[in-house]
KOLTI-641708 format. One record per residue: x, y, z of N, C-alpha, C in turn; chain. Coordinates in steps of 0.05 Angstrom, whole numbers. Layout:
BEGIN
<r n_xx="X" n_yy="Y" n_zz="Z" ca_xx="X" ca_yy="Y" ca_zz="Z" c_xx="X" c_yy="Y" c_zz="Z" chaine="A"/>
...
***
This chain:
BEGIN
<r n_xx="17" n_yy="-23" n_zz="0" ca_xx="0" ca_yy="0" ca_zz="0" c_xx="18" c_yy="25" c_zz="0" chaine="A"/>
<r n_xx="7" n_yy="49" n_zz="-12" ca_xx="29" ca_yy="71" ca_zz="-14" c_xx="18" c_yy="91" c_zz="5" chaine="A"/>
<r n_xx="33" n_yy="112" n_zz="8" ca_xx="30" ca_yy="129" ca_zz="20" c_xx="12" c_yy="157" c_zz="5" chaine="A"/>
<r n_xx="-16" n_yy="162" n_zz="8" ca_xx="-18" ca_yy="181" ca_zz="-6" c_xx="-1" c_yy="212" c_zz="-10" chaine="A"/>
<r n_xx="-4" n_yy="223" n_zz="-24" ca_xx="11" ca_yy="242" ca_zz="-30" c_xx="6" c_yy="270" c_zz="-15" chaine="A"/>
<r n_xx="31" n_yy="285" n_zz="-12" ca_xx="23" ca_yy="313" ca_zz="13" c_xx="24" c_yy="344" c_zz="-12" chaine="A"/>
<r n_xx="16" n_yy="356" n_zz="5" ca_xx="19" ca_yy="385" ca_zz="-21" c_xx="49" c_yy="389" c_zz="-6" chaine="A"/>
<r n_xx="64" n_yy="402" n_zz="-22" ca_xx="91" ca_yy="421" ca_zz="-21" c_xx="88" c_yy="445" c_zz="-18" chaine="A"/>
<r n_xx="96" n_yy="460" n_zz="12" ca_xx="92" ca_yy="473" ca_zz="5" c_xx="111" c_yy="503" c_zz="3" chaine="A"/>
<r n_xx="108" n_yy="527" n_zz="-14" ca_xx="130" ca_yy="540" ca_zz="-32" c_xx="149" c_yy="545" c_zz="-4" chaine="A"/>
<r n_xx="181" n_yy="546" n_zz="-19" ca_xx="199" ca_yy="548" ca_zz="0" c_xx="203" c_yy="584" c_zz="12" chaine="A"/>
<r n_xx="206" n_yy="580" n_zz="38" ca_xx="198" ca_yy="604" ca_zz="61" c_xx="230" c_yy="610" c_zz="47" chaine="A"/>
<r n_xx="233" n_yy="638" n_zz="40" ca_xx="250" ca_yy="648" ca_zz="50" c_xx="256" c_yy="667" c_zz="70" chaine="A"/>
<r n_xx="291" n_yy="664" n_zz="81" ca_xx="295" ca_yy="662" ca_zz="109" c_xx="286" c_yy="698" c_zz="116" chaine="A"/>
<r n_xx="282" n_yy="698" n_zz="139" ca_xx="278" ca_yy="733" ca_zz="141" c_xx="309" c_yy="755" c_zz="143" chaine="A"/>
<r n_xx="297" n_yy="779" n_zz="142" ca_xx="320" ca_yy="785" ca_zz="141" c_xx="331" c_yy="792" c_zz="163" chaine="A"/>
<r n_xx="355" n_yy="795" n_zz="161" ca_xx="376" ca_yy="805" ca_zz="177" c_xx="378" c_yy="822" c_zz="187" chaine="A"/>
<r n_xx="380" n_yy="842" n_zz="213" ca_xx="391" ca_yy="860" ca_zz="218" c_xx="428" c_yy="856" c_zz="215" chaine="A"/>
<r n_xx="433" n_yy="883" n_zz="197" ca_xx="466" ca_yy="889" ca_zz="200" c_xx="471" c_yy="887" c_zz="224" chaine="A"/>
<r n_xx="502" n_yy="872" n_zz="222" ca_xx="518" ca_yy="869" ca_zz="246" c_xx="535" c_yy="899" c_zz="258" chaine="A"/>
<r n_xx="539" n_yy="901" n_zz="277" ca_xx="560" ca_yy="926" ca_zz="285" c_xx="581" c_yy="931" c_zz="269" chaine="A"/>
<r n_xx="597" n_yy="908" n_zz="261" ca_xx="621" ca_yy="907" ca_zz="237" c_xx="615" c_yy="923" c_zz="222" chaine="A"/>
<r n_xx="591" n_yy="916" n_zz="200" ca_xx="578" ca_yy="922" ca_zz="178" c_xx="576" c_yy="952" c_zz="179" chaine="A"/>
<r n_xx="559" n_yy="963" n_zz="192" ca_xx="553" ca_yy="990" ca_zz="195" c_xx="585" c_yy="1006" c_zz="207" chaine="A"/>
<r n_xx="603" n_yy="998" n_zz="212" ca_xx="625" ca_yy="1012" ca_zz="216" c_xx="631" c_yy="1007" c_zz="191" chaine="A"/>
<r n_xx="642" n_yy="991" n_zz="172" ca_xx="646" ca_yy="995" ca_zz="141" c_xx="663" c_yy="972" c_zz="140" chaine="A"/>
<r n_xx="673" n_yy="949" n_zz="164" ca_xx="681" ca_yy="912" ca_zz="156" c_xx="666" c_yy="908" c_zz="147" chaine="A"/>
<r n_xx="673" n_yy="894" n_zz="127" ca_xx="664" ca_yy="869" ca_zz="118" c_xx="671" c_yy="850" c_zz="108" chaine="A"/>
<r n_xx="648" n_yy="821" n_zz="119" ca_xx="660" ca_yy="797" ca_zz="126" c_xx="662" c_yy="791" c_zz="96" chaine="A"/>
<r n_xx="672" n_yy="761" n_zz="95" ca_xx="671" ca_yy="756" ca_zz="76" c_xx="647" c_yy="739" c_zz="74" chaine="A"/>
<r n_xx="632" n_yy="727" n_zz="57" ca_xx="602" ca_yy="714" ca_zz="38" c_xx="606" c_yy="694" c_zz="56" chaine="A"/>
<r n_xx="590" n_yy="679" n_zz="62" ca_xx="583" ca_yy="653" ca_zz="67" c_xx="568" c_yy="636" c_zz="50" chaine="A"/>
<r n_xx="576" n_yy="607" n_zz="34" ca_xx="570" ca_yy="599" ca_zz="24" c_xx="538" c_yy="593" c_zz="23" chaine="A"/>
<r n_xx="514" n_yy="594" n_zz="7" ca_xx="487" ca_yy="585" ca_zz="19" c_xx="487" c_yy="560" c_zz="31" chaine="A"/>
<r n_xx="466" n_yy="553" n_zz="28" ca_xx="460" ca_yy="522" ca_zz="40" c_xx="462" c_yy="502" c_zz="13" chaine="A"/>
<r n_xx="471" n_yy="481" n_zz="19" ca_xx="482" ca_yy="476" ca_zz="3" c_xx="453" c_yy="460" c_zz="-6" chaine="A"/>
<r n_xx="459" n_yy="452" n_zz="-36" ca_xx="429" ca_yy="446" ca_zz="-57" c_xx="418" c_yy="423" c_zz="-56" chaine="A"/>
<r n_xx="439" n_yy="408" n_zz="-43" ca_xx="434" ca_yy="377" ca_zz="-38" c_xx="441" c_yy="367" c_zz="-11" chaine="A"/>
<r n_xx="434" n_yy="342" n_zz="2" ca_xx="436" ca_yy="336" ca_zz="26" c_xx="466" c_yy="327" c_zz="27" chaine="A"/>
<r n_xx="485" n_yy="321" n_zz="53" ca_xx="509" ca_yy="322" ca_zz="57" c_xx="504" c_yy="282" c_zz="57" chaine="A"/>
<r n_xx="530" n_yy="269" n_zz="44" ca_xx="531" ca_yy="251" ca_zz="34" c_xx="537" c_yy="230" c_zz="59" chaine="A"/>
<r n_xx="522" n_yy="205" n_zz="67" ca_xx="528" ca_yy="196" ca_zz="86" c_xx="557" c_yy="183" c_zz="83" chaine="A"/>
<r n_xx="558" n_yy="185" n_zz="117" ca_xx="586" ca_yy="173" ca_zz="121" c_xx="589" c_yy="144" c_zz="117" chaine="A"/>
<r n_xx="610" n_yy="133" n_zz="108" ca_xx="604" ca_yy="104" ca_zz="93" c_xx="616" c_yy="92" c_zz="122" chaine="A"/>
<r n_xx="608" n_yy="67" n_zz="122" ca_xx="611" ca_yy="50" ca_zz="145" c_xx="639" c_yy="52" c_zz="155" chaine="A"/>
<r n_xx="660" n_yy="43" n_zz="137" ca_xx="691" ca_yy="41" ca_zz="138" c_xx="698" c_yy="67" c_zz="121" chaine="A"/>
<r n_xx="723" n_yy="60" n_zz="137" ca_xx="741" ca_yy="91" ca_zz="121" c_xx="754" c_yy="83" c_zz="92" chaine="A"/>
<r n_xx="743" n_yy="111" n_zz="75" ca_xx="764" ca_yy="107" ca_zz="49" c_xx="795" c_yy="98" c_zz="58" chaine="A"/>
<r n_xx="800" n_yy="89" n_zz="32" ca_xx="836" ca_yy="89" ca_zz="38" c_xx="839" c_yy="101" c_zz="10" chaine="A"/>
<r n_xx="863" n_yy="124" n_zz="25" ca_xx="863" ca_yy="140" ca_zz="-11" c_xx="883" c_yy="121" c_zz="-25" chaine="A"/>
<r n_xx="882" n_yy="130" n_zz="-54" ca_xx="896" ca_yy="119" ca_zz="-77" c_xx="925" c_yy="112" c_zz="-74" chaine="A"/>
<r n_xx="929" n_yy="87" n_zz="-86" ca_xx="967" ca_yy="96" ca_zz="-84" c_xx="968" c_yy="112" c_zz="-110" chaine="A"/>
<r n_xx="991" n_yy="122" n_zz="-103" ca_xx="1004" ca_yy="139" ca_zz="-123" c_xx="1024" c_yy="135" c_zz="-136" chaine="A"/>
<r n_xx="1038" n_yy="114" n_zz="-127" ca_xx="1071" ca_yy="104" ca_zz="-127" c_xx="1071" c_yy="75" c_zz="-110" chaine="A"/>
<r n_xx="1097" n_yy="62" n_zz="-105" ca_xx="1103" ca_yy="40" ca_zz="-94" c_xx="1113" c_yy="60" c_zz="-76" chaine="A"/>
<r n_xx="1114" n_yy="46" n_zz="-46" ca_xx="1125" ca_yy="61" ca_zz="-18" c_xx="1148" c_yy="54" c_zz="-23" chaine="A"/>
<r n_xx="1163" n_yy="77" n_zz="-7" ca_xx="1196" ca_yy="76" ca_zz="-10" c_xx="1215" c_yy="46" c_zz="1" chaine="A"/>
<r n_xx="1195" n_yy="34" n_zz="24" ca_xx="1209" ca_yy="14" ca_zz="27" c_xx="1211" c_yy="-9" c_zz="2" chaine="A"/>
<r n_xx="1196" n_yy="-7" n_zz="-22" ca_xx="1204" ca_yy="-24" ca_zz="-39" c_xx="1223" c_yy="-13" c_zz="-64" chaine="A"/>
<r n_xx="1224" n_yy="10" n_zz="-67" ca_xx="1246" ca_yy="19" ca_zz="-82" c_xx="1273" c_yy="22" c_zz="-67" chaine="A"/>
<r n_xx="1273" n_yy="16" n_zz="-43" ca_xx="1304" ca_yy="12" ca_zz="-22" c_xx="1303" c_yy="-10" c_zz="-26" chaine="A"/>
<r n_xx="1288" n_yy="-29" n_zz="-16" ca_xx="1285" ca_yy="-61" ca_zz="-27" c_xx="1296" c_yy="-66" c_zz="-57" chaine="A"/>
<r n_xx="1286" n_yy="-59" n_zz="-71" ca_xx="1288" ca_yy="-59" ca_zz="-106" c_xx="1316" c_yy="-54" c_zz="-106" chaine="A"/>
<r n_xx="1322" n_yy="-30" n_zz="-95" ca_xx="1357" ca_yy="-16" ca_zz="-107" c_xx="1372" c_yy="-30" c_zz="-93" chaine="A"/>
<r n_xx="1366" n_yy="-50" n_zz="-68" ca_xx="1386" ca_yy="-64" ca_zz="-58" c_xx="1390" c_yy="-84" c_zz="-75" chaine="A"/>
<r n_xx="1373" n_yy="-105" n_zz="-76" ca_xx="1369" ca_yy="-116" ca_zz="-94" c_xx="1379" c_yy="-122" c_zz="-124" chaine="A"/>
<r n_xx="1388" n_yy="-99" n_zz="-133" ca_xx="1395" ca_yy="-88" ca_zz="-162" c_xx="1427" c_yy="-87" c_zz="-164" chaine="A"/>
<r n_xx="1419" n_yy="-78" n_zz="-133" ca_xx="1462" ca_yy="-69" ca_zz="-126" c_xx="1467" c_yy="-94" c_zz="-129" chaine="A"/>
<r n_xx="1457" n_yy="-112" n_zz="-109" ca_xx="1473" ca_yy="-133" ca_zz="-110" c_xx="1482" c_yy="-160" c_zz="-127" chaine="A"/>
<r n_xx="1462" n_yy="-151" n_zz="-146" ca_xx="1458" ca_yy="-168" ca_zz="-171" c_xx="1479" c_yy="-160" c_zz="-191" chaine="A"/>
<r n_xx="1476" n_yy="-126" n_zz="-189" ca_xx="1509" ca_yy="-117" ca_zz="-204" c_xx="1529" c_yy="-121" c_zz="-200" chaine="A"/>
<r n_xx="1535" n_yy="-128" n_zz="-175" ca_xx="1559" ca_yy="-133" ca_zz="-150" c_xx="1572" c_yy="-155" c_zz="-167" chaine="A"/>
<r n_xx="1541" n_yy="-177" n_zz="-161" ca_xx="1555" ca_yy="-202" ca_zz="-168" c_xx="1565" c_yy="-209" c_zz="-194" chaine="A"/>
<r n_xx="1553" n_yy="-194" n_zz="-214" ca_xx="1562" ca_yy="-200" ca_zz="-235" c_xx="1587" c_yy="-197" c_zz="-241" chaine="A"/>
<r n_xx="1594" n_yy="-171" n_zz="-234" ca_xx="1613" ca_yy="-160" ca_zz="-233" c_xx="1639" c_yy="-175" c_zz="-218" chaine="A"/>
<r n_xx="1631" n_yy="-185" n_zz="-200" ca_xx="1647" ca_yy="-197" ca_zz="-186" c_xx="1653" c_yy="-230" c_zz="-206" chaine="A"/>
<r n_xx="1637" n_yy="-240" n_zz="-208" ca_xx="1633" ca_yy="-260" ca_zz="-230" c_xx="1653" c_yy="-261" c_zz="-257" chaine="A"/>
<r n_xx="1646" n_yy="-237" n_zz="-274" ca_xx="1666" ca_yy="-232" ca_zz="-291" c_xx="1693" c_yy="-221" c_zz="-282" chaine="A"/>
<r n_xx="1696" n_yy="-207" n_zz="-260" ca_xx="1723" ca_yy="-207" ca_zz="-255" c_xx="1745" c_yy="-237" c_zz="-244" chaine="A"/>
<r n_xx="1724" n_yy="-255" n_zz="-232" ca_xx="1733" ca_yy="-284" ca_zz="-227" c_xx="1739" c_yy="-297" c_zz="-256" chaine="A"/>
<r n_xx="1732" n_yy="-288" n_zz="-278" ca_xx="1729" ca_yy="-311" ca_zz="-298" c_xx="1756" c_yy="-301" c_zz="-314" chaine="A"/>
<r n_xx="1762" n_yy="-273" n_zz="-319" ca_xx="1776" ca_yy="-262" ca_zz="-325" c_xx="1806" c_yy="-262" c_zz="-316" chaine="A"/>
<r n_xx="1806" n_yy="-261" n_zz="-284" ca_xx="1819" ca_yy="-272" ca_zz="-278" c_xx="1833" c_yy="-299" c_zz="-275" chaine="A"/>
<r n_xx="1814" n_yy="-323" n_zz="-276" ca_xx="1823" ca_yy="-346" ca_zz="-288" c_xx="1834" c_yy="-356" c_zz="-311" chaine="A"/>
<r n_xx="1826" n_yy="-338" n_zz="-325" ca_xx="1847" ca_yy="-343" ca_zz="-353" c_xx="1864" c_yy="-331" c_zz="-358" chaine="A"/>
<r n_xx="1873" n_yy="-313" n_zz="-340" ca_xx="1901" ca_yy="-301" ca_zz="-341" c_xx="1920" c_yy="-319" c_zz="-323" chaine="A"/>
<r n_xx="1908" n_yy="-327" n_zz="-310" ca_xx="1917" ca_yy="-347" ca_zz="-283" c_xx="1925" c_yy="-382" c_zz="-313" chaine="A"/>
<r n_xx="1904" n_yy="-381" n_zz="-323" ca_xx="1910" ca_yy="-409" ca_zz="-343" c_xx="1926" c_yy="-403" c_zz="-368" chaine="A"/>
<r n_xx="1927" n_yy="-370" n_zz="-371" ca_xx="1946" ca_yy="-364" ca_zz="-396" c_xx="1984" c_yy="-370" c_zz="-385" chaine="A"/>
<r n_xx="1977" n_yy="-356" n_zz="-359" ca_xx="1999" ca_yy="-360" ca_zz="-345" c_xx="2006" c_yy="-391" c_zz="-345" chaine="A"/>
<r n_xx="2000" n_yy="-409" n_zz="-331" ca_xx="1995" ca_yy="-444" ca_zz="-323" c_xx="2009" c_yy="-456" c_zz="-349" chaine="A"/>
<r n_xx="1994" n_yy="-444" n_zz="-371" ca_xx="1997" ca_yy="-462" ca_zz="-396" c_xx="2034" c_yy="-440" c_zz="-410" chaine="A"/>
<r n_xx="2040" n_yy="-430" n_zz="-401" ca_xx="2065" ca_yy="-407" ca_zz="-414" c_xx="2087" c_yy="-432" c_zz="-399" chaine="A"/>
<r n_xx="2078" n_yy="-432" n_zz="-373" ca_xx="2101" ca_yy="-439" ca_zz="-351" c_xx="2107" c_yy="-472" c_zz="-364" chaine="A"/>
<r n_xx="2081" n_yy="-485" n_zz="-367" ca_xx="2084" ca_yy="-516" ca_zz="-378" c_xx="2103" c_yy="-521" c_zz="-397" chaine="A"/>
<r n_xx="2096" n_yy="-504" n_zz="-421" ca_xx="2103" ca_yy="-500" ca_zz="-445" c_xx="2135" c_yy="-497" c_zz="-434" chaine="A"/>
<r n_xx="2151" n_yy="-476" n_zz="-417" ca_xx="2176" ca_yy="-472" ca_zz="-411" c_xx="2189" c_yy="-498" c_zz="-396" chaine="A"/>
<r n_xx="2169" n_yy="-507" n_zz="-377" ca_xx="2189" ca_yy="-540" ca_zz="-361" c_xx="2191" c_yy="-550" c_zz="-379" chaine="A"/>
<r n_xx="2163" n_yy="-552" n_zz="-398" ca_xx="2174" ca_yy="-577" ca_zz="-432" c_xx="2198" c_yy="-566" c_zz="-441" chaine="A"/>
<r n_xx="2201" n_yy="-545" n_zz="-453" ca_xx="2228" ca_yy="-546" ca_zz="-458" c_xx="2250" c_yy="-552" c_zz="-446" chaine="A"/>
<r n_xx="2252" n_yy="-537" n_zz="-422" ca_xx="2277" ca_yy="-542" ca_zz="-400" c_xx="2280" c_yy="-586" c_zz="-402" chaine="A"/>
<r n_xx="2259" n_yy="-585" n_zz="-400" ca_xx="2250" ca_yy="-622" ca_zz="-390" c_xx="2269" c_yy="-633" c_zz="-424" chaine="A"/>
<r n_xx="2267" n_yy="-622" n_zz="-445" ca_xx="2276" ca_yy="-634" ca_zz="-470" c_xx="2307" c_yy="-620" c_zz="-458" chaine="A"/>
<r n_xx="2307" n_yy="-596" n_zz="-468" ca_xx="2340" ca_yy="-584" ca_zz="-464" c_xx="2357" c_yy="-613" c_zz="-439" chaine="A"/>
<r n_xx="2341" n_yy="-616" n_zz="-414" ca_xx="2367" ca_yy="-632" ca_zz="-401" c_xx="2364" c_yy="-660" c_zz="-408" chaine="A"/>
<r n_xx="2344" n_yy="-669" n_zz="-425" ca_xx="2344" ca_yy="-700" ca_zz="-427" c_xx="2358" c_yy="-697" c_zz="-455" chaine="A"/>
<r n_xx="2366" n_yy="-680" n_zz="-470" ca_xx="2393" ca_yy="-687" ca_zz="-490" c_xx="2413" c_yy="-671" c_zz="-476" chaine="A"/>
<r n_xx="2419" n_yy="-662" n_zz="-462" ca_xx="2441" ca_yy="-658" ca_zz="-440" c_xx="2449" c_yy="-681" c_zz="-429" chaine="A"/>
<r n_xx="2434" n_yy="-691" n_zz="-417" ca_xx="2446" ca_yy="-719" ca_zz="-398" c_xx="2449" c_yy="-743" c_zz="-424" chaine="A"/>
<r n_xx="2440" n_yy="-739" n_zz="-443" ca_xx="2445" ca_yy="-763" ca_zz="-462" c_xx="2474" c_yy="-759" c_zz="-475" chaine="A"/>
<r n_xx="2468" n_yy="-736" n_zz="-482" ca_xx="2500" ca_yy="-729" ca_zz="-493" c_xx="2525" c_yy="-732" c_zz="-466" chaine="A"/>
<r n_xx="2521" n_yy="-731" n_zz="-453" ca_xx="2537" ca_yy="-731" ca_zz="-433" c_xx="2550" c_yy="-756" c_zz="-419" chaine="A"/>
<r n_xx="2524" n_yy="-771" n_zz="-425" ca_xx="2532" ca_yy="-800" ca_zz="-417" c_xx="2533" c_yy="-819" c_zz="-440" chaine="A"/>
<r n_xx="2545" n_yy="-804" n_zz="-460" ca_xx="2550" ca_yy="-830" ca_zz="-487" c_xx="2578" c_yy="-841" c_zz="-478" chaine="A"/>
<r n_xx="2580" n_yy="-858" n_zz="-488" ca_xx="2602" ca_yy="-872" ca_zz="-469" c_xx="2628" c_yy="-868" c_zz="-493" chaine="A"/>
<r n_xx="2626" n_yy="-857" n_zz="-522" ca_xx="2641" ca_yy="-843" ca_zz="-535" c_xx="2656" c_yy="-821" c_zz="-523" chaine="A"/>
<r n_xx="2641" n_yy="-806" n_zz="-513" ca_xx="2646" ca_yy="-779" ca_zz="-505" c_xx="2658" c_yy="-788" c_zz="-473" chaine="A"/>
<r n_xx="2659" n_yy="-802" n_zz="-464" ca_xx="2670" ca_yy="-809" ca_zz="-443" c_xx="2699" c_yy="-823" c_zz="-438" chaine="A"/>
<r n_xx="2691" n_yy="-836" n_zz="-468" ca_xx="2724" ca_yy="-848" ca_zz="-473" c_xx="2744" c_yy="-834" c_zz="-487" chaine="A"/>
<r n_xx="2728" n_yy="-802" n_zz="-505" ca_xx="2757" ca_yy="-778" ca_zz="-503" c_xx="2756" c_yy="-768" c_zz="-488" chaine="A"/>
<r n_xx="2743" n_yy="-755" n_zz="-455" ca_xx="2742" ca_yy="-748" ca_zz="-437" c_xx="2770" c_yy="-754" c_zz="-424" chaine="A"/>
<r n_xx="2769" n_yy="-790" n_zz="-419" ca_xx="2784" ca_yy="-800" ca_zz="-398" c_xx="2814" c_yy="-801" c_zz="-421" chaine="A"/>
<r n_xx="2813" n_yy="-802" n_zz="-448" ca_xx="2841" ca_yy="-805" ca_zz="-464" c_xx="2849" c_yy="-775" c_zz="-463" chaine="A"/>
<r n_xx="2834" n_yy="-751" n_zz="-456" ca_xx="2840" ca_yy="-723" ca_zz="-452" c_xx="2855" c_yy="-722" c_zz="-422" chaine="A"/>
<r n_xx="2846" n_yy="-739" n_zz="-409" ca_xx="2864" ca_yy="-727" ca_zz="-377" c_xx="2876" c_yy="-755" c_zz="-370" chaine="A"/>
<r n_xx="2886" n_yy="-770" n_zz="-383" ca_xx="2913" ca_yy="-792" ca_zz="-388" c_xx="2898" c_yy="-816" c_zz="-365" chaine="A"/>
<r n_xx="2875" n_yy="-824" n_zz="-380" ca_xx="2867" ca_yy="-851" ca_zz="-359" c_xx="2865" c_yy="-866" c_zz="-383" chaine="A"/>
<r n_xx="2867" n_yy="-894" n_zz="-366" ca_xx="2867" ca_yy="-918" ca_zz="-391" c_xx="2843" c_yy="-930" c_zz="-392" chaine="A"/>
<r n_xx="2838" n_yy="-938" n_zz="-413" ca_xx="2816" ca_yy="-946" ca_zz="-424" c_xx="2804" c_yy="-970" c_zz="-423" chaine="A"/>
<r n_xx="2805" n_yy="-985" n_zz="-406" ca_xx="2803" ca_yy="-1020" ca_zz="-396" c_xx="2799" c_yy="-1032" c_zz="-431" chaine="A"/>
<r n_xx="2805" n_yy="-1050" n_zz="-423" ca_xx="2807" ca_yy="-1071" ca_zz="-439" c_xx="2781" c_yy="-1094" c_zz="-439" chaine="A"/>
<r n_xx="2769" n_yy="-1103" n_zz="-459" ca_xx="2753" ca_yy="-1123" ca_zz="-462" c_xx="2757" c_yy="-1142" c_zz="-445" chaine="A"/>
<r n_xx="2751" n_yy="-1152" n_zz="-425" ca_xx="2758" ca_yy="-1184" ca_zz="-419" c_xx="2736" c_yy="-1184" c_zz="-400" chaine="A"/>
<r n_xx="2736" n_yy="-1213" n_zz="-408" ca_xx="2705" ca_yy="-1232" ca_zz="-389" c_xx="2714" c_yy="-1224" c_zz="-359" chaine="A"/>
<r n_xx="2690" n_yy="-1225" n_zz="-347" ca_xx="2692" ca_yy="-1220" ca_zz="-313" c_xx="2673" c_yy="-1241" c_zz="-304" chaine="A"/>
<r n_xx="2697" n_yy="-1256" n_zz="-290" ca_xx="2678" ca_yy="-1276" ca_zz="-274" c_xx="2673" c_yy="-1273" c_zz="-246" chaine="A"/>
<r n_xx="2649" n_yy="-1276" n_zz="-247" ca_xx="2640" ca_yy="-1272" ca_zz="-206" c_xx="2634" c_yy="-1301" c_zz="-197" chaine="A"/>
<r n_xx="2648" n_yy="-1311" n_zz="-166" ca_xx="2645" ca_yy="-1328" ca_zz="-157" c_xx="2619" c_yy="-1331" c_zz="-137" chaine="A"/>
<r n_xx="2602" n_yy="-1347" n_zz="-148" ca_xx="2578" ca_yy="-1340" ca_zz="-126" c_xx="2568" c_yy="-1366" c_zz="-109" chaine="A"/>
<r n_xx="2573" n_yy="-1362" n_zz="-80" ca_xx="2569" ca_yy="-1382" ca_zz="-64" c_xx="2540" c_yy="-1401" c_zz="-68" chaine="A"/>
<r n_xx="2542" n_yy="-1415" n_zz="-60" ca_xx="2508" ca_yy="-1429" ca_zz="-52" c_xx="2507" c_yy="-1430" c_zz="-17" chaine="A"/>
<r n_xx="2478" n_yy="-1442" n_zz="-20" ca_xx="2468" ca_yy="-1436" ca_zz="0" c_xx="2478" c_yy="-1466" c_zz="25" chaine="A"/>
<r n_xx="2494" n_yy="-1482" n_zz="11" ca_xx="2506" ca_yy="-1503" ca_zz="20" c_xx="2530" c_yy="-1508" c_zz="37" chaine="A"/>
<r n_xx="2545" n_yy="-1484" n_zz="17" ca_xx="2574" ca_yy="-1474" ca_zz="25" c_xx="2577" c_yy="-1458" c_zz="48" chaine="A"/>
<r n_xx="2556" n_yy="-1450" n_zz="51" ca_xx="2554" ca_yy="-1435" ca_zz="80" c_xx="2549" c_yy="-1454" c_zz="103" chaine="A"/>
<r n_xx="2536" n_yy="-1468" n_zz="102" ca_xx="2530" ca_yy="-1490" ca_zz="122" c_xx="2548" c_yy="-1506" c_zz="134" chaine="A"/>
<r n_xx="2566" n_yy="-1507" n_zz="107" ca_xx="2589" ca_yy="-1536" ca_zz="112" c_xx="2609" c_yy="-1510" c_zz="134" chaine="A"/>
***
């Protein structure tokens, strides 16, 4: 069921004013807004939360740490790698030099101990030169000891 309907009726305006003391000395205030045209908007149960605007600073300190240290490592990374192959350029220079040294004295000691070169050696500083002959060694048994 509805409510029947009421007459409206025309809006009173307000009476007037007597001037303030201000006024009649020659202040004056400034306007006051009227009433306003519409009703004031209810208060909503919970509070707004205003807008973000941005990410909060703790995640861009987060972020830049983050970032640093990712540069850090890289950085640190390629300086380790770089350094390893100066470290293996080196490794492989030094190898390369014992190989030689390692060839230089193993035809050193060959030439040295040819037994040519040993026999003008010893005819250079007046030693004699043995002679061919069988050498016999007498070797006990295990019998000969006993007896």
């Amino acid at each position: 069921m509805s409510v029947p309907a009421r007459r409206i009726d025309p809006v009173l305006e307000p009476p007037e004013r007597r001037a303030s003391p201000a006024t009649e000395r020659g202040v004056q205030r400034p306007a006051r807004p009227g009433p306003a045209s519409r009703p004031p908007a209810p208060s909503p149960s919970r509070p707004r939360r205003r807008a973000r605007r941005g990410a909060p600073p703790v995640f861009w300190l987060f972020s830049a740490a983050v970032v640093t240290a990712l540069v850090l490592g890289l950085v640190s990374l390629s300086t380790m790698f770089v350094q390893a192959g100066f470290q293996a350029d080196e490794v492989q220079e030094r190898i390369a030099a014992l190989q030689d040294r390692s060839r230089s004295l193993t035809l050193q000691m060959a030439q040295r101990s040819s037994p040519s070169r040993i026999a003008a050696w010893a005819r250079a500083n007046d030693l004699i030169v043995p002679q061919v002959a069988p050498v016999v060694l007498r070797v006990r048994s295990v019998e000969d000891d006993s007896a």
